[in-house]
N, C-alpha and C positions, 0 to 999 in steps of 0.2 A: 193528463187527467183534466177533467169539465168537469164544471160544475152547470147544471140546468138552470140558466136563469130567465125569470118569467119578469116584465115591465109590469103597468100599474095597471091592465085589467084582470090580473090576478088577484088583485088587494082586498077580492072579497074572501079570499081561503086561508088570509094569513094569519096566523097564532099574535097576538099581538103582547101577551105575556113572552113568548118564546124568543121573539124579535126584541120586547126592551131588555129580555135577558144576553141576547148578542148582542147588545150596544153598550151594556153594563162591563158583559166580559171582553170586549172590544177597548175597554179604558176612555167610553167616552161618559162617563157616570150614572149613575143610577138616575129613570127617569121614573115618572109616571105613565104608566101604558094607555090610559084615555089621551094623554098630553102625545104619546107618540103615536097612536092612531089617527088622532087629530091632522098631525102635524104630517103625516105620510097620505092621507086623502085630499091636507090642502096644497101638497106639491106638486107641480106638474107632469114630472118625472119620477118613478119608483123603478126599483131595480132588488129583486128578491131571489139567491141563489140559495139552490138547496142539492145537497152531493146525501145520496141515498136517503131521499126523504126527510130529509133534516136539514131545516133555513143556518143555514153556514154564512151566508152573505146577504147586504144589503146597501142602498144608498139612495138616494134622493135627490131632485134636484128642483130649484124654483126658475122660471124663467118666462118673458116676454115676448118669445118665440119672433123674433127678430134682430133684436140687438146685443143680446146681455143673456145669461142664465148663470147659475151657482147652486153649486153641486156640494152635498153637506153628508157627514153622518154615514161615510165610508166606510165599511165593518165589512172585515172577514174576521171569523172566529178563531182564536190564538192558534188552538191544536189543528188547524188546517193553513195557517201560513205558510209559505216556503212552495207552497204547492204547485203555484201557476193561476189560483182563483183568485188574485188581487189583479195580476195582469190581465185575465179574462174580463175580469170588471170593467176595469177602468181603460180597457180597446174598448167597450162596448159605448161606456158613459163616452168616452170623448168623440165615439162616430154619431152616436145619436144626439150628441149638444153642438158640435162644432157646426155644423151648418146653421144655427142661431144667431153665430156672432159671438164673440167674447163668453170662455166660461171661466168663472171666478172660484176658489178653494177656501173653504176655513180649514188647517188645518191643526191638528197637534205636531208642536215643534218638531217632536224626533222623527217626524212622518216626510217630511217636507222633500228628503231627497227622493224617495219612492217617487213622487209624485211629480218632479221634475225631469222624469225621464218619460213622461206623458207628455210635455211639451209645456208644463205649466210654469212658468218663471216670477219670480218677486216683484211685488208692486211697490214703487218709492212712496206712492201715495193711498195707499189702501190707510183708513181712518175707520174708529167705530165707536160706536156711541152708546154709552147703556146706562143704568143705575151706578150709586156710586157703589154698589154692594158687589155689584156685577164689573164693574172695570178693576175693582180691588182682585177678584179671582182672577181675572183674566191677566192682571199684573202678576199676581203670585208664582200663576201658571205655567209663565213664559210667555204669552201669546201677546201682551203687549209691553213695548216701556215706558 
């Protein structure tokens, strides 16, 4: 099984309620859909998969297109896990980024092995900086100590 996925000159046809409701049920939290509109036009990379007409996947990536890029916001939708549409993805993310140079992952903890049979390995030194409101969550979360 495929899924159709279209990059970022489709992003004028996208449902932008329908996609923050796959990131929602994705477990990466409820957003605002201006703030994920936003945030999907100022990326440089979009990736929008849809298995019978219906956006099933997506992800995004920001990058320098030389040295660096990082790739965020990884979502297939629960009831289509298992499928092959996560692997489909992310052959696609890692042939279109790796000729960049270094691509970087934020990811949710229990994710991390999936994502290391892409080639992606642990940073000794990955650091991040945010509000105290926002490193509190992220302590909570798991995602830093």
């Amino acid at each position: 099984m495929t899924i159709t996925l279209f990059d970022k000159s489709a992003i004028e046809a996208v449902d932008w309620l329908a996609l923050t409701a796959l990131i929602a049920a994705g477990g990466l939290n409820q957003r605002d859909p201006l703030q994920v509109e936003q945030a999907w036009h100022n990326s440089t990379f979009c990736w929008f998969g849809y298995h019978n007409g219906e956006l099933v996947a997506t992800a995004r990536a920001i990058s320098d297109l030389t040295w660096a890029s990082y790739v965020a916001d990884i979502v297939v939708a629960p009831e289509m896990q298992g499928l092959g549409y996560g692997k489909q993805l992310m052959c696609d993310i890692v042939r279109t980024l790796l000729p960049f140079g270094k691509t970087f992952i934020y990811s949710v903890p229990e994710k991390t092995g999936f994502y290391q049979q892409y080639g992606f390995r642990f940073l000794t030194t990955g650091m991040v900086c945010a509000t105290p409101e926002s490193l509190f969550k992220l302590e909570q979360s798991g995602y830093i100590r």
